[in-house]
C-alpha positions, 0 to 999 in steps of 0.5 A: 143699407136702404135707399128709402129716398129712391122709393119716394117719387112712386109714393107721391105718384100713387097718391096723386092718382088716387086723390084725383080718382073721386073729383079732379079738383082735389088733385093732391089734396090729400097729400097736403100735410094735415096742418096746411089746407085748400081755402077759397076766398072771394075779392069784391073791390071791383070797379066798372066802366063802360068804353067803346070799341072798334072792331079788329080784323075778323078771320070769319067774315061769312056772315053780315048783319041787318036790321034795327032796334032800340032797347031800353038798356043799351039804346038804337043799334043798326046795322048795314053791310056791303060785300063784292059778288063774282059770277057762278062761272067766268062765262061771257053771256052778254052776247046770247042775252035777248031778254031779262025776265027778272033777278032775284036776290036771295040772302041766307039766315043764319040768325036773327035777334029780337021780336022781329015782328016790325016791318023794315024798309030795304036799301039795296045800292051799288057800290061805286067805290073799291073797298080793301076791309075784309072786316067788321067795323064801325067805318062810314060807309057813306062814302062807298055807294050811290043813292041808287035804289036797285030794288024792283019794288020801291019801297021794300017792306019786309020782316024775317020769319022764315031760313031766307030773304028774297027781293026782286032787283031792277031787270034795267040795271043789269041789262044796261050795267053788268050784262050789257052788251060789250062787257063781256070781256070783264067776265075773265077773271075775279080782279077783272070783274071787281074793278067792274063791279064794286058789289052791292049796300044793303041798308035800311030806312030805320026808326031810332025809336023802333022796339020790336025790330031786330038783328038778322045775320045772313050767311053770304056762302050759303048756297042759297045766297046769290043773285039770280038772273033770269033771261031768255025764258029758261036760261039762269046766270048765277052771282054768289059770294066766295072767299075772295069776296071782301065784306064789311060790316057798319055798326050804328049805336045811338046810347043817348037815352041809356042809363051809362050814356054820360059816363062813357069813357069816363074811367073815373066815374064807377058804374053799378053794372057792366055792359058789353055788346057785340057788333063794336059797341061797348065793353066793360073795364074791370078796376081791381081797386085793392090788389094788394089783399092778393097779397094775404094769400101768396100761395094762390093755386087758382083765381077765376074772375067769375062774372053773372049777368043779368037774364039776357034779352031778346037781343041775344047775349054774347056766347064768349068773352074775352079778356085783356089788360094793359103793358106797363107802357100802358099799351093794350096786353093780352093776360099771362093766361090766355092760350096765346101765352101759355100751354094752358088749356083753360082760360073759357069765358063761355056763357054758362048758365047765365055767367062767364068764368075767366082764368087769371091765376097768372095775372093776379100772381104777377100783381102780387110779386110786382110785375104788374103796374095796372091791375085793370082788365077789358071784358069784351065779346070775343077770343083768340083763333088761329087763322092761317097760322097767325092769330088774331083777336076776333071781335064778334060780330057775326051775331047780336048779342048784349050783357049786363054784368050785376054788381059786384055784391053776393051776387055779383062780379068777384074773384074766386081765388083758390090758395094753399093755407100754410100753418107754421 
């Protein structure tokens, strides 16, 4: 007597292989019964608003931006930040110091943003208060520095055209503050040093009205980046940036003359277009105002939220986002999709072509068998990463960047939804 069921799993498996061997994405299809096919469709009734955001803890905090702009779309954007510095070496000096010949600052680009051909007035303070953030954020920083300008030339103008900024700072500063004589003995060790210095503000004196400025992004632990103390004639002492450095970035938005000013955070009133922008700006909350149409495709192999924008601006564009949704507590929730949930692999949000591709077949699935009571998502520049064997939501800030997402018309955001059509 045959056993033709013990020969059926092979079977399966070959014609797996072989429907995939021409274009993975039809993996299977060709053992779909004749009746049955692959339809894709495409969901429209979408919403958008625009809400603020503050920034979360960030794992890379080795880049700080400067500058100013303002643009038509999205406003007058500025930027400033402060960060800690330690001796190259814990070596008391202050003893051998007959002279200060002079100090220089040097900042390392990493990026920069927009036309930058507007000259920008520099603010180098020190800072006269301890600070624990060693993230991004739209914190006031007021209250951490003293008006007191350190630059040797006063005002500084400059503008970034070249791999780094170098600025001179006061000799008198340093000769009767930091390398005084007498302070020697808070050269020790990294704790004893930042209770006696509390680092430097960078700021500047900035137009709101100014169109052709823009973002630098500074690598703090480049090598290139330090304050070098020139003395003796021939001697070099050296203060730099390293890991246990805390930094913090201020980001400044005035979106009083944009377009989609009077609906922030307004999550009734629908906008045409979607914004999002880095460095704690805005974000886009995505409405689906008709989910129950999933519910005509219960067999859903795959649902991507395809989002284009429009052509970036000289201001940059983010290079990923990320999307979240809400708990049915109506607490923010990360998606069944994204890898923090799930061993997938793919769940992107990279730019591409001028359009960000998010999958969330899991989500419009748990919506379709009730388990959802939002249907909303938050399309924000940022993702998840593992750091130090946690993980957390990183916000990007290490660069400029800003999208308008286009209408959700042939053109614009939708569903892509994948699903098996079943004929009885």
């Amino acid at each position: 007597m045959s056993h033709p069921v013990k020969y059926l799993f092979p079977v399966l498996l070959i014609a797996l292989l072989q429907g995939c061997e021409d274009d993975p994405n039809s993996l299977g299809k060709n053992i779909i019964p004749v009746r049955d096919s692959v339809v894709i469709d495409e969901y429209r009734d979408i919403q958008m608003h625009v809400l603020t955001y503050d920034s979360a803890e960030s794992s890379n905090t080795d880049y700080a931006m400067l500058g100013a702009y303002y643009d038509t779309d999205f406003g007058f954007t500025y930027c400033s930040f402060m960060t800690q510095w330690l001796p190259a070496s814990f070596t008391d000096i202050t003893g051998s110091i007959n002279t200060i010949d002079s100090v220089v600052l040097t900042l390392a680009v990493n990026t920069a943003n927009g036309p930058l051909t507007a000259y920008q007035e520099l603010l180098v303070y020190p800072v006269t208060s301890s600070f624990t953030n060693v993230n991004y954020s739209n914190t006031d920083m007021s209250g951490y520095y003293q008006e007191n300008q350190l630059t040797a030339d006063n005002p500084v103008t400059y503008k970034i055209n070249n791999s780094q900024l170098r600025v001179k700072l006061l000799n008198s500063y340093f000769s009767t503050n930091l390398l005084a004589t007498g302070t020697g003995s808070n050269y020790l060790d990294q704790n004893t040093f930042f209770n006696f210095f509390r680092g430097l503000y960078f700021g500047l004196i900035s137009n709101n009205n100014i169109s052709d400025g823009g973002i630098v992004t500074f690598d703090l632990k480049n090598s290139n980046t330090r304050i070098a103390v020139h003395y003796n004639g021939s001697q070099v002492f050296n203060y730099i940036v390293t890991d246990s450095c805390k930094r913090l970035n201020l980001f400044t938005h005035d979106y009083s003359k944009t377009g989609f000013s009077k609906y922030i955070n307004d999550t009734v009133t629908a906008l045409k277009s979607g914004y999002i922008q880095t460095m704690a700006g805005v974000q886009c909350m995505v409405k689906f105002t008709k989910p129950q149409q999933w519910r005509n495709h219960p067999a859903i192999l795959k649902a991507e939220l395809i989002i284009p924008i429009y052509t970036p601006s000289v201001y940059g564009v983010p290079g990923q986002i990320t999307a979240t949704t809400l708990s049915n507590e109506g607490k923010p929730d990360l998606l069944p999709d994204d890898p923090f949930n799930t061993t997938t692999e793919y769940f992107d949000g990279k730019l591409n072509n001028n359009e960000y591709r998010i999958n969330i077949t899991r989500f419009v699935n748990e919506c379709n068998l009730g388990k959802r009571k939002y249907a909303h998502l938050y399309l924000f520049p940022g993702y998840y990463k593992e750091y130090n064997s946690k993980n957390y939501l990183i916000y990007q800030a290490s660069a400029a960047g800003q999208a308008i997402i286009k209408p959700a018309d042939a053109q614009g955001i939708r569903i892509e939804i994948t699903y098996l059509k079943i004929t009885n």
